[in-house]
N, C-alpha and C positions, 0 to 999 in steps of 0.2 A: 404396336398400337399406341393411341394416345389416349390418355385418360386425365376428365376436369373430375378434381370432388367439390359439389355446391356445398354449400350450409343453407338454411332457411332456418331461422329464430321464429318460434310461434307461429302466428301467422303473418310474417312480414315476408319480403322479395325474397327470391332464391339468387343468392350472388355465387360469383366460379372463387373459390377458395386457393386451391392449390390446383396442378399438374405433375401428373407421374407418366413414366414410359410403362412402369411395368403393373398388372392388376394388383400382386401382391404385396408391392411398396404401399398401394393407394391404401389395399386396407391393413395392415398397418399401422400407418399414418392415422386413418379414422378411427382404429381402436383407441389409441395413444390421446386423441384428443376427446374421444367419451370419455373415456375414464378420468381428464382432466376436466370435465366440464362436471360428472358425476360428483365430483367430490367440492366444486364453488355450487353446486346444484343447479345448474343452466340446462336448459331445455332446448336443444338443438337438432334439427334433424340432418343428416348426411346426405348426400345421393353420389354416386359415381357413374359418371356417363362417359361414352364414349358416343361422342358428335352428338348428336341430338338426343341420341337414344339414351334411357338409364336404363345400368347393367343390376344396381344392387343399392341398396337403403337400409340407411342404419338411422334407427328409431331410440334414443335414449331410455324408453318402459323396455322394451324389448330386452336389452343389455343389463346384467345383472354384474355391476360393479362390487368392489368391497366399500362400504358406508359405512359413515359412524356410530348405528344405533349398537345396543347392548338392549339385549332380554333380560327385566329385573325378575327376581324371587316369583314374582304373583305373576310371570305370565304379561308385562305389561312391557312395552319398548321406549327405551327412553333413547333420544337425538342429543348432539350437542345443540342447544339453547342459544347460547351463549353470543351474543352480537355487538360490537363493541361498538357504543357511541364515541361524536367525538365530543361532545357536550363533559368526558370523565376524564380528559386527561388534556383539555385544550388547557394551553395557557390563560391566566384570568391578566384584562390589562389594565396599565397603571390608570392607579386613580379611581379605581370601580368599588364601590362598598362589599363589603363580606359579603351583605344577605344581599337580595335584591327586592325583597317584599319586606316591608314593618312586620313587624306582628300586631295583634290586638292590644297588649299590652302595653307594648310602648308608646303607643297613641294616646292610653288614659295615663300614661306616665308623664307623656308632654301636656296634656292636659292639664293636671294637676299642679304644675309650676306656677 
């Protein structure tokens, strides 16, 4: 047999992903990429068809991956947060002043001269 796996992102077009000969490669293949989608947190839906027809659908709620959260003391889940801008570690370029705003201060400082 021949087997397409589509993806569909949200609500956008369903495109042909991959091809496999055999059902069992196909899934597989589609566990291997929930679980990689699980953990960037992307919301993808799967299908695996054979010719027109879909044979099986893999729904990302459905799939209980390992994720980052941890249950604190009181019963509360905490995620990782943490999102790196690049605003913290961009290079500053030449010629640009420290601050980029006066303060109040300095205004009644240049004032005062």
């Amino acid at each position: 047999m021949f087997y397409q796996i589509k993806k569909q992102y949200g609500r956008g077009v369903e495109t042909i992903f991959a091809k496999f000969n055999d059902l069992s490669d196909a899934k597989l293949f589609i566990e291997s990429k929930l679980a990689a989608d699980a953990a960037l947190n992307i919301k993808v839906i799967y299908r695996i068809c054979e010719g027109i027809d879909v044979i099986e659908e893999f729904h990302p709620e459905k799939n209980n991956f390992a994720s980052s959260s941890s249950s604190g003391s009181q019963g509360q889940t905490s995620t990782a947060n943490f999102r790196p801008t690049p605003f913290n570690v961009a290079p500053r370029p030449t010629g640009t002043p420290q601050k980029w705003i006066k303060d109040d201060d300095e205004k009644d400082d240049e004032t005062k001269k």
